[in-house]
N, C-alpha and C positions, 0 to 999 in steps of 0.2 A: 570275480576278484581272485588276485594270483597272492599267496605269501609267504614268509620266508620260516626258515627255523626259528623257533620260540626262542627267545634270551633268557633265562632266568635269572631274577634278582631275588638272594635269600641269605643272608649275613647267616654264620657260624652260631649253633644253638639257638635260631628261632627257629618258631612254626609257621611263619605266614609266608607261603609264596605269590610271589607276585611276576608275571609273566607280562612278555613284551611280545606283541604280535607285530611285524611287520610285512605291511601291503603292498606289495611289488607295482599294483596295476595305479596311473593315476586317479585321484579323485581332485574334488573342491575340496578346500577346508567343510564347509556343511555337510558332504558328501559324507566326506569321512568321518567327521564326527556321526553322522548319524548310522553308520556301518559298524563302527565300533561298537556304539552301544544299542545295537542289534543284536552282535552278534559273540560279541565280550565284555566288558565293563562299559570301558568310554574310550577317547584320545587320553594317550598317554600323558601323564602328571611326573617328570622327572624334576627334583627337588632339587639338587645341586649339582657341579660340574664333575665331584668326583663318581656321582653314581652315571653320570652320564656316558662319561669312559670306559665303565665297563659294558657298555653294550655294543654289540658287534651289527652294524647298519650299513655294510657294505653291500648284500644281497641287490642284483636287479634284475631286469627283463628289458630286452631289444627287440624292437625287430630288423628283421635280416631281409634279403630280399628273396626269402624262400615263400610261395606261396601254392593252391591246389586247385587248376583249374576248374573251372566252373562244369564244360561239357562232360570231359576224360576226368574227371576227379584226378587225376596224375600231381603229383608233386613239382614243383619245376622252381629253375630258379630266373627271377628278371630280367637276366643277360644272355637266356638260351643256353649258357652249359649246362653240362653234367659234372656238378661240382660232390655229388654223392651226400645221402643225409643219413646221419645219425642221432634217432631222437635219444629223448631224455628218457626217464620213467613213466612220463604222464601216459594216460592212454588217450588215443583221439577221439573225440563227440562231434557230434555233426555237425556244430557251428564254429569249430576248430577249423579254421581251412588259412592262418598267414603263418608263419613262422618267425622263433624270436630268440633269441639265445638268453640261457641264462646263464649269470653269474653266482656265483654259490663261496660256501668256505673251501679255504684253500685254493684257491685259484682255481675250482672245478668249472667247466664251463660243457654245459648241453644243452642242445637245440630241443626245445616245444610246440609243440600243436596250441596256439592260442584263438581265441574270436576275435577274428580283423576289426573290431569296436572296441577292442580296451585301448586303453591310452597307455603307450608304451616311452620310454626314451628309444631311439635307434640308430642303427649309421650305417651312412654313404659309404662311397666309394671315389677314388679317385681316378682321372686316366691314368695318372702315373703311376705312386704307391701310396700305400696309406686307407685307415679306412675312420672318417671326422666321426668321434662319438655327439652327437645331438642329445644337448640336455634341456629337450624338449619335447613333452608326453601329448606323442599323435598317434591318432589311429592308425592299421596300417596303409590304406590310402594315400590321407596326409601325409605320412610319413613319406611315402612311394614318390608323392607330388613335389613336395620338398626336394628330395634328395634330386629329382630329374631336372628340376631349375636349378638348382645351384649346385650341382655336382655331377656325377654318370650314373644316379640309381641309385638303388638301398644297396648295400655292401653283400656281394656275392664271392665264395669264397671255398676253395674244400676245407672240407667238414676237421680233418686234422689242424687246419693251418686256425686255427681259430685264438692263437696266443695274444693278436692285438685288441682283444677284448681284457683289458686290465682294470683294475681300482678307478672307481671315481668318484671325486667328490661333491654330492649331488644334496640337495634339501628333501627333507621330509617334513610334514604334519604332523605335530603334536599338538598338547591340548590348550597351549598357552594361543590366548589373543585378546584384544583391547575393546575391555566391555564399562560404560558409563564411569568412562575416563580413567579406569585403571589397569593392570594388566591383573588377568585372570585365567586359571586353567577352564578347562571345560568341564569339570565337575565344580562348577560354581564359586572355589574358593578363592583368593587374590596372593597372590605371587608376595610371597614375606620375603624380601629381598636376601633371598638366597642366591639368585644370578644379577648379575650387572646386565643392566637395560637400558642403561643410560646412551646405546648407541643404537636402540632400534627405536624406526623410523615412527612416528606420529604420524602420515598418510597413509600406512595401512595397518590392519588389526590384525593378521593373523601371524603366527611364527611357525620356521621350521627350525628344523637341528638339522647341520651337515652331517652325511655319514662316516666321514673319514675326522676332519678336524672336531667336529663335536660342538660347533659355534652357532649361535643363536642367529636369528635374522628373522625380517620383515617380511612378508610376498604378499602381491595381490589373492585377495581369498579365493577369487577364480580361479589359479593357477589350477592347471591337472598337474597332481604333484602325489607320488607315492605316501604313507604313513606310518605310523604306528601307533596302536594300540596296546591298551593294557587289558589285564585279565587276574584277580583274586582267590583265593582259596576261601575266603571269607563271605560268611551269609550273614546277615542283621536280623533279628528277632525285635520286632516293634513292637515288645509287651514288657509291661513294668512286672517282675520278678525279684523275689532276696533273689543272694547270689547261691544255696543253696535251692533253691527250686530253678532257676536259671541251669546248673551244673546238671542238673535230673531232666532238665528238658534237653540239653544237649545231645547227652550221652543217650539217651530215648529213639533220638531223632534217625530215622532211615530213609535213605534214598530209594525213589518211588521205580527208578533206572537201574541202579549198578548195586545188587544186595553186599559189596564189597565197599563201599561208601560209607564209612563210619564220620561221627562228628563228636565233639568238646568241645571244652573254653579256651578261646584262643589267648596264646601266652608271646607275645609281641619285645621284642626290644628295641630302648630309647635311639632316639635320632629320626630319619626318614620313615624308617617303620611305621613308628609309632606317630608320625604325623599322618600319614597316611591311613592309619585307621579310624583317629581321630576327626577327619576331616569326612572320613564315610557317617561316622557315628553322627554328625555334627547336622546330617540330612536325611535322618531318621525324624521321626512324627514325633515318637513319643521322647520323653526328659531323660527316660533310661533305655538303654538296650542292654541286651544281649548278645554276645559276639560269637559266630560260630567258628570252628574249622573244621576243613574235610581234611580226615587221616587215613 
């Protein structure tokens, strides 16, 4: 799995961060619910339209029609030029062999070594000009198949001319979808009419959010479709405590990893915040917790 720079959401004088990971590479909605909370919290729970503007969801991954052949390990491109490569940062691994451009902040755009098996968006090429961006997550194969029916190939191109890769606006995976007739995040809780829903579709259950407009929508849950993910500075203590022996277990408490991991009582402000912790607390065992933060 490919992802993009973290977003961070954290209003003015609180302590709780709360981080936005976003998945370049497609999954299924289950997929990715279950990566996320693998590998971070869960799918993301964005509360209203205005936190949802501030998050930057533009990041993607293509691919191109650069790939490494099989005998000569050589780089090459689909149409037999030498249109010349300039990768990214990543470093190559052995099951790295198609190439995919990324999209980045600022309009920054460099070519990657990916595994011809993730599910990427990509694009053609045309005889004439032009290169159709496909918002549609194949592998690069498919991809390759695609473009050769109904176009002249995956888009080949020198490595400078790469400016027709611009903004688009594509769905993501979040944690909203339609569970025992209501709409519901993925952390179990139901959507308190804080977004209008009233125009997403009852034939299927899962939602994304655009990256560019920030608008809600329906998709088959099959869809290979990029994500996002959230991720807390918040731990739960499932033991009933005063709030005096609570503060002493806190402040006690050291990371087993990073001896620079200090923890306290998390001090939270009203609105989304404090929904959001609430909604953690609310799927805790016992009647009281504990709330930590890492400082």
């Amino acid at each position: 799995m490919d992802s993009s720079t973290i977003s961070r959401v954290t209003g003015l004088g609180s302590v709780l961060l709360k981080d936005f990971k976003q998945v370049t590479s497609g999954s299924t909605w289950e997929n990715a619910q279950r990566y996320c909370k693998e590998h971070f919290n869960d799918l993301a729970t964005i509360y209203n339209q205005t936190q949802a503007d501030t998050l930057y969801l533009k990041p993607y991954m293509a691919w191109i029609g650069l790939h490494r052949e099989t005998s000569t390990k050589a780089w090459v491109w689909t149409d037999g030029k030498n249109h010349g490569i300039e990768w990214g940062w990543q470093e190559p691994k052995d099951n790295q062999s198609c190439g995919a451009i990324g999209y980045h902040y600022h309009y920054e755009r460099k070519i990657y070594r990916k595994n011809c098996e993730e599910n990427l968006f990509f694009a053609c090429k045309r005889n004439t000009t032009g290169y159709p961006f496909i918002k549609e997550m194949m592998t690069w194969s498919q991809a390759e198949e695609y473009c050769n029916n109904s176009y002249n190939g995956l888009a080949s191109f020198a490595t400078w001319n790469m400016t027709f890769f611009s903004e688009q606006n594509f769905p993501i995976w979040i944690g909203l979808h339609r569970n025992g007739g209501s709409w519901k995040w993925s952390l179990d809780l139901e959507e308190d009419k804080h977004w209008n829903l009233s125009n997403l579709s009852n034939d299927t259950t899962c939602v994304t959010i655009s990256s560019i407009k920030k608008e809600l929508a329906t998709n088959n849950c099959q869809t290979q479709l990029p994500f996002l993910c959230t991720k807390d500075n918040m731990v739960l203590v499932k033991e009933n405590k005063s709030w005096e022996e609570v503060f002493e277990h806190c402040r006690g408490l050291r990371s087993s990893s990073t001896s620079n991991i200090h923890f306290n009582l998390l001090s939270v402000k009203p609105g989304y915040e404090h929904t959001y912790v609430m909604n953690k607390v609310m799927k805790a065992d016992t009647e009281e917790v504990g709330s930590l933060m890492l400082i």
